[in-house]
C-alpha positions as CSV (number, residue, x, y, z in Angstrom):
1,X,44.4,182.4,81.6
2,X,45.8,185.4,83.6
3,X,43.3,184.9,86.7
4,X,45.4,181.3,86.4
5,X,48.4,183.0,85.9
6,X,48.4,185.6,88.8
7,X,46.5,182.7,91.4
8,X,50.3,180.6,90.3
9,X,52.1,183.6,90.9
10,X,50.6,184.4,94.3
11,X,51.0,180.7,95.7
12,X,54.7,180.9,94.9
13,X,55.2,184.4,96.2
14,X,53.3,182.9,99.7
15,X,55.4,180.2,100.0
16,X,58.7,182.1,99.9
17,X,57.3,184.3,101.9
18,X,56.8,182.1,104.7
19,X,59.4,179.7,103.6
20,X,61.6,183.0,104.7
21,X,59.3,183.6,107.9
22,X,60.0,180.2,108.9
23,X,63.9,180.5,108.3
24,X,64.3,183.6,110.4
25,X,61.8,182.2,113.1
26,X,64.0,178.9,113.5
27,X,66.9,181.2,113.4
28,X,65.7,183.5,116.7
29,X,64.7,180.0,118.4
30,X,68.2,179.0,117.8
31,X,67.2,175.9,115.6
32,X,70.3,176.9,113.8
33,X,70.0,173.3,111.6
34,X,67.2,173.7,110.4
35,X,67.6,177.9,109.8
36,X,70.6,176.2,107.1
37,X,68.4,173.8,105.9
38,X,65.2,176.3,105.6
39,X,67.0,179.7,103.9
40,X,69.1,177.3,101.4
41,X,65.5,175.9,99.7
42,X,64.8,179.4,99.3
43,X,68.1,180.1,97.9
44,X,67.6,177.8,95.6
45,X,64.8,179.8,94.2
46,X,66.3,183.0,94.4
47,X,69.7,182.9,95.1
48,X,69.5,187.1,95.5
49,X,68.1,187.1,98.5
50,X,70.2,189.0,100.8
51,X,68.1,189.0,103.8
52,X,67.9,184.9,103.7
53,X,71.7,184.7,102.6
54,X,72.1,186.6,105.7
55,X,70.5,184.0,107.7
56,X,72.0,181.3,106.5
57,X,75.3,182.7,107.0
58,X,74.4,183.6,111.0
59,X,72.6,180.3,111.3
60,X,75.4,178.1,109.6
61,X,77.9,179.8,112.1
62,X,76.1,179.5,115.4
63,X,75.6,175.5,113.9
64,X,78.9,174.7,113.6
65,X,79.7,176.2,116.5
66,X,77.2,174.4,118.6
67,X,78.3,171.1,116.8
68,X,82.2,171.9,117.3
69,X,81.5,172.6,121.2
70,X,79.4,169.1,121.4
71,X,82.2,167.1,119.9
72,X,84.9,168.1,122.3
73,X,83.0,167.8,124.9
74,X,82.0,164.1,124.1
75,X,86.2,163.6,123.0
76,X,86.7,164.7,126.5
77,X,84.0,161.5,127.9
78,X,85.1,158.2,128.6
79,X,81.8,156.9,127.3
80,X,82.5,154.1,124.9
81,X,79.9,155.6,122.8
82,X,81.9,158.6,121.7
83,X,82.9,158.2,118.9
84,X,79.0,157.1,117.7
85,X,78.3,160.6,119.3
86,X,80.6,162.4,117.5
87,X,79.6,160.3,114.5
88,X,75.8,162.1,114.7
89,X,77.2,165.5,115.1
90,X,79.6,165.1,111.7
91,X,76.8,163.8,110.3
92,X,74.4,166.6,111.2
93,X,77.5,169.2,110.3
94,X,78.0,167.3,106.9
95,X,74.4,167.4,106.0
96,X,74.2,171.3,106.3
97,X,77.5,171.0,103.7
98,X,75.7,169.1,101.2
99,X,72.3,171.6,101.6
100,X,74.4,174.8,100.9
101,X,76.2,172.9,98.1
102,X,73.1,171.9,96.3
103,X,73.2,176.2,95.8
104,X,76.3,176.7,93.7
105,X,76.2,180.9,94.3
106,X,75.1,180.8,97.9
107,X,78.4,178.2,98.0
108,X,80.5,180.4,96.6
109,X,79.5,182.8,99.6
110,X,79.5,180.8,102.2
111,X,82.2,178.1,101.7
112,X,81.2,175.4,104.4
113,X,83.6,173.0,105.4
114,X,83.1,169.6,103.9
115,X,83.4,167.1,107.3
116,X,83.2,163.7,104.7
117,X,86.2,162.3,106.2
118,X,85.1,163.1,109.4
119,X,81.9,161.1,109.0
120,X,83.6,158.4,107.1
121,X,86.5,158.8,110.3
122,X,84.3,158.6,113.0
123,X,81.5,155.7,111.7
124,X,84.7,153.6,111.4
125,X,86.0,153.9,115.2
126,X,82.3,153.8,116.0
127,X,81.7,150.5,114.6
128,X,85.3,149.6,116.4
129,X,83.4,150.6,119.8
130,X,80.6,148.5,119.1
131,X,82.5,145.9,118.2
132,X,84.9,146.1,121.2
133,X,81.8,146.2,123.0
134,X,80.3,143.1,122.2
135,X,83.4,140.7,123.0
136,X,83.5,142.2,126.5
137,X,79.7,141.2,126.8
138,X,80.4,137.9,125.3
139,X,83.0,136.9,127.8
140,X,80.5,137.1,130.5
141,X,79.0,133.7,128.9
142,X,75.5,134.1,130.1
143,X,72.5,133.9,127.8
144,X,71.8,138.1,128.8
145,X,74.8,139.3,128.0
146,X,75.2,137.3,124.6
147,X,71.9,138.8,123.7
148,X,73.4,142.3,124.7
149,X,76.7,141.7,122.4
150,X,74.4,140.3,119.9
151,X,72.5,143.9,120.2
152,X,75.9,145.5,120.0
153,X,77.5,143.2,116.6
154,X,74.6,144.5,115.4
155,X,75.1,148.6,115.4
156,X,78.6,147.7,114.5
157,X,77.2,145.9,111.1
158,X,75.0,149.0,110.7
159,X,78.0,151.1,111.1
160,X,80.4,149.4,109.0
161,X,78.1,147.8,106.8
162,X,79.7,144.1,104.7
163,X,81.8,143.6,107.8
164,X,83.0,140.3,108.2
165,X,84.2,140.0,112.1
166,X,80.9,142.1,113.0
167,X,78.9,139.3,110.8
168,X,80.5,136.3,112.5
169,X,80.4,137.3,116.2
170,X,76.5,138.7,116.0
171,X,75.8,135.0,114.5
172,X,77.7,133.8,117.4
173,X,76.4,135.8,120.2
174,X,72.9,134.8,118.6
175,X,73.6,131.5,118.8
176,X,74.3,131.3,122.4
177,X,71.9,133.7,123.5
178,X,68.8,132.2,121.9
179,X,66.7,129.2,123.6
180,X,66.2,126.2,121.5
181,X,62.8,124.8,122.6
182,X,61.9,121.7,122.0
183,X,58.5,120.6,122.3
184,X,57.4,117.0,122.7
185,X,54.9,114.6,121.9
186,X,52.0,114.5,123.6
187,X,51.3,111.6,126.7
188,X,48.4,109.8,127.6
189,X,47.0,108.5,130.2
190,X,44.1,106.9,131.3
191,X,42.6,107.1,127.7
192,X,44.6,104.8,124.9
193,X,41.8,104.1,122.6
194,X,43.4,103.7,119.8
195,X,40.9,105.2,117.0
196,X,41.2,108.8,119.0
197,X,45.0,108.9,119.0
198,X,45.1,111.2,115.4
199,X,43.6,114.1,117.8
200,X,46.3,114.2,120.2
201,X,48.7,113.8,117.3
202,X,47.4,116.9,115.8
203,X,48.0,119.0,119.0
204,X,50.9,118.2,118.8
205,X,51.7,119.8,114.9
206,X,49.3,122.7,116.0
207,X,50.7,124.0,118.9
208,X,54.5,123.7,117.6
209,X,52.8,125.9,114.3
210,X,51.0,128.4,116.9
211,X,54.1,128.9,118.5
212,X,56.4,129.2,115.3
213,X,54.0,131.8,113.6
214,X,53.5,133.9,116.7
215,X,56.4,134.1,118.0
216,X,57.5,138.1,119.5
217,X,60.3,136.4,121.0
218,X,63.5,136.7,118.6
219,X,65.8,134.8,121.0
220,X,63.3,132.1,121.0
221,X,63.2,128.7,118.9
222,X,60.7,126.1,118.4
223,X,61.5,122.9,117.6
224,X,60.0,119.3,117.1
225,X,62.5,116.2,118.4
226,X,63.2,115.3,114.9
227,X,64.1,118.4,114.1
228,X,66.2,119.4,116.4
229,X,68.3,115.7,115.5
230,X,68.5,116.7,112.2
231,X,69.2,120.0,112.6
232,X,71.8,119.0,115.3
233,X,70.6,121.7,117.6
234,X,71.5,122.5,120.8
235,X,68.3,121.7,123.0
236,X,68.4,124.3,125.9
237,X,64.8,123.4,127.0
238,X,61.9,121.1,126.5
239,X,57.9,121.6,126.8
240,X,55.8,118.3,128.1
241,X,52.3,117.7,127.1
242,X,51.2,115.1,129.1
243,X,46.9,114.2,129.5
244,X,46.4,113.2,132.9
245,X,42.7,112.5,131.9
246,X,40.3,112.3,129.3
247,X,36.8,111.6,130.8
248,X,33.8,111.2,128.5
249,X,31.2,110.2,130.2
250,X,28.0,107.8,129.3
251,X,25.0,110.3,129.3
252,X,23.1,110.3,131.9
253,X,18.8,110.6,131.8
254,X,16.3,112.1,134.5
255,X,13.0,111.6,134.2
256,X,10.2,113.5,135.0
257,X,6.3,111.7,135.0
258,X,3.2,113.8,135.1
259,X,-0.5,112.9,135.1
260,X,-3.5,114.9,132.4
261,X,-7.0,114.4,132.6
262,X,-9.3,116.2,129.9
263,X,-13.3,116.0,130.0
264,X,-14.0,114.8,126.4
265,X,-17.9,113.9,124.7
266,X,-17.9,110.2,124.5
267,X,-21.5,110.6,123.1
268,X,-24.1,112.5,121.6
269,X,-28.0,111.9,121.8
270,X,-30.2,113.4,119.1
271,X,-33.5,114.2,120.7
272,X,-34.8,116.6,118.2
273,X,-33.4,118.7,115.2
274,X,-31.9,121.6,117.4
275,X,-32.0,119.5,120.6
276,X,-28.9,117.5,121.4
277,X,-28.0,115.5,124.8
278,X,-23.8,114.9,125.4
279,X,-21.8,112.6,127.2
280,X,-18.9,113.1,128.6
281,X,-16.2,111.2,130.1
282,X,-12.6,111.9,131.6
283,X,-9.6,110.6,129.7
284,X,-6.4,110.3,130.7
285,X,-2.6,110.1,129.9
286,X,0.9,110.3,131.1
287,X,3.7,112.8,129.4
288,X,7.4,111.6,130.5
289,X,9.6,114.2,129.7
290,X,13.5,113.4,130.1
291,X,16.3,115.7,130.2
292,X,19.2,113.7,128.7
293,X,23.2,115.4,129.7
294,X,26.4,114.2,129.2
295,X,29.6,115.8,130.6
296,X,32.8,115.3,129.6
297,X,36.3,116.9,130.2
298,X,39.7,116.7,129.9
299,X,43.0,117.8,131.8
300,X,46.6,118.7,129.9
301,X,49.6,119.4,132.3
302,X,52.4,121.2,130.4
303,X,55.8,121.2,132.2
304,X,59.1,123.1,130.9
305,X,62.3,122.0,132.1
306,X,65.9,122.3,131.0
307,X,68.4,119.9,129.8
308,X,68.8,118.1,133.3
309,X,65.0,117.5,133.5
310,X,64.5,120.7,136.4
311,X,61.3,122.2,136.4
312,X,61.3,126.0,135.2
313,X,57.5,126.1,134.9
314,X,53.9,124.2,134.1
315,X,50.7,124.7,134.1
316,X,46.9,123.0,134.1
317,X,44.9,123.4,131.0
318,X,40.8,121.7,131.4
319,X,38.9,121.3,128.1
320,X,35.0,121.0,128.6
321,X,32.0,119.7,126.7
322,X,28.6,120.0,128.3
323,X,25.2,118.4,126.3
324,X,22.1,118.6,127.1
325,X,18.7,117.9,125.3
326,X,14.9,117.5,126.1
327,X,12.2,114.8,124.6
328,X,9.3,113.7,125.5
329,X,6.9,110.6,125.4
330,X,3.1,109.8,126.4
331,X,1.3,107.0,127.3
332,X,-2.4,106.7,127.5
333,X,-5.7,108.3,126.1
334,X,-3.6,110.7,123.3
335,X,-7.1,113.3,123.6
336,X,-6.4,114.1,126.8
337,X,-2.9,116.5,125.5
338,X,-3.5,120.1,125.3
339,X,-2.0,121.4,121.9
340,X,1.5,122.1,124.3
341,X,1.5,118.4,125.3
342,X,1.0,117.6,121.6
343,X,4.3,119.6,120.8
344,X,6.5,118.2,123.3
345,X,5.3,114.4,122.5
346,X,6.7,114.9,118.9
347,X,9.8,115.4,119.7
348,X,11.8,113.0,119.3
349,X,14.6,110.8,121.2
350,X,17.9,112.6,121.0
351,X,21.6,110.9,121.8
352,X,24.7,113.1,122.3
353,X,27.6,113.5,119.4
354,X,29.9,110.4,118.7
355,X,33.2,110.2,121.0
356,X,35.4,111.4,118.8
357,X,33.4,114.6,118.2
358,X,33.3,115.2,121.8
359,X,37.1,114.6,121.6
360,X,37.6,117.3,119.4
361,X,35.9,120.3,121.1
362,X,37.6,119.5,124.0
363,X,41.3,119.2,122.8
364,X,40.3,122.3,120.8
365,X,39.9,124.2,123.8
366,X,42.4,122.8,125.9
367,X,44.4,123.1,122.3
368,X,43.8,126.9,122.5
369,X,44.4,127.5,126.0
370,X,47.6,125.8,126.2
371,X,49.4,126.8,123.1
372,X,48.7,130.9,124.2
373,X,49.6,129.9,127.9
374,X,53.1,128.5,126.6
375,X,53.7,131.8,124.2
376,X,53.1,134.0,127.0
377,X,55.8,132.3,129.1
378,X,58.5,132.5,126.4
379,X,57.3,135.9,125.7
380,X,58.0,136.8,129.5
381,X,61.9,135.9,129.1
């Protein structure tokens, strides 16, 4: 119990050691913040310390002045920002207030100036700036600067925090500044079978969702046609899907014909118990082995324009779909195939997937490639 007692004892006695060391070292450095901050933990412990009192003294009057000199000089700018600059340093300055204060004696001593009306001062006409800000940017009516008075409604609701004015304008700088996309169904051409249209409908949900969820553009809005109505949205631009072809081709077949001859015994003649006389005669067969392929592809323009239909971008997404498979046949005397031969004549005819399975691999690539393609240009604004 006293090994555990003395072990306690020593831990506590090394961190106010260095607790001290670290006070005094920030102090030469002329970190005079955190010198305050450092010495008045310790003084919390032991509130008797006179060397560490010391410090905190020193280090709370080099601050203040440091903080003081800061202040006039940013009183003296004609910065805008100020007032948000003298905001920080009466926030620095109070927060030394409230670290001495947590140590009623070392208070006593010390008596630092409480700058709570100061902060409270300053974060107002800060807020004002920001505010004051903003409608300058706003009268600019361009989608940049309504993002940049959006930015600036914004500090001013973080600096006076439940204000209505500062509420209303960021929603209305937001509005203006962000880009209602609409993005519409998907054309065809040149391939209007009927039974494949669900496909291209899908794309359609899919890439809107793609775009919705993975969005890293916050002045950026997706929306379908309907929506948009019902919504009553302001549409600043509109994505076109449009297939300019969807070719799936008949498979095609190449053939390739070779000729096997084998020596085979067609007949054996007993002459004697260990004496027997063989025939033999040459058979032969034909192996046809075809190689069966099927291409098939497709082509997806998108186009972005704005409101009065002028082009701001596109782009050429191709989907592919490559098959390919092997079989062969014989005809013929069947002992003249090798094992091999044997192998590749029991394979059997193959055909390539259904239509609509070929469909789908290839709107799933050109799905894929298209929906990151039109995310990367919004992302680029």
């Amino acid at each position: 119990m006293k090994l555990k007692f003395y072990s306690l004892l020593f831990i506590a006695v090394t961190i106010l050691f260095f607790s001290c060391k670290t006070a005094k070292k920030m102090y030469e450095k002329g970190n005079y913040d955190e010198a305050v901050e450092l010495a008045a933990k310790k003084l919390q412990k032991n509130p008797n310390d006179a060397a560490t009192l010391d410090i905190l003294r020193n280090s709370y009057r080099f601050a203040v002045e440091d903080h003081e000199t800061r202040i006039q000089n940013n009183a003296n700018s004609n910065n805008d920002l100020r007032w948000e600059w003298n905001y920080a340093e009466y926030l620095d300055l109070q927060r030394l207030y409230d670290a001495i204060r947590r140590v009623p004696s070392v208070y006593d001593k010390v008596h630092p100036t409480d700058y709570s009306s100061n902060v409270a001062t300053y974060q107002e006409e800060a807020g004002n700036a920001r505010f004051d800000r903003g409608l300058a940017l706003m009268e600019n009516n361009t989608k940049g600067s309504y993002k940049q008075a959006y930015s600036e409604f914004q500090r001013a609701l973080e600096l006076k925090p439940g204000d209505l004015s500062a509420r209303q304008k960021m929603d209305e700088a937001y509005a203006n500044a962000v880009t209602n996309v609409v993005v519409m169904p998907i054309e065809q051409s040149g391939f209007q079978y009927s039974s494949y249209n669900q496909g291209f409908v899908n794309i359609d949900n899919n890439v809107l969702h793609y775009l919705t969820s993975n969005n890293n553009n916050a002045f950026i809005r997706y929306y379908t046609p309907a929506q948009a109505r019902s919504m009553n949205v302001r549409t600043d631009q509109i994505v076109e899907m449009h297939f300019n072809n969807v070719d799936i081709e008949r498979y095609r077949d190449q053939r390739d014909t070779r000729e096997i001859s084998k020596q085979v015994v067609v007949k054996e003649i007993v002459i004697k118990a260990d004496s027997v006389v063989k025939e033999y005669a040459t058979v032969k067969a034909k192996i046809t082995t075809t190689r069966r392929t099927l291409q098939s592809n497709g082509l997806l323009q998108v186009t972005v324009r704005d409101l009065d239909k002028r082009w701001l971008w596109s782009d050429t997404y191709r989907g592919d779909y490559n098959w390919t498979a092997e079989f062969s046949s014989y005809t013929g005397d069947a002992r003249a195939l090798s094992d091999e031969d044997k192998k590749l004549c029991d394979s059997r005819e193959q055909f390539p997937p259904s239509n609509n399975e070929i469909l789908q691999v290839i709107l799933d690539e050109i799905q894929a490639k298209a929906q990151c393609g039109i995310k990367d240009y919004y992302n680029r604004l």
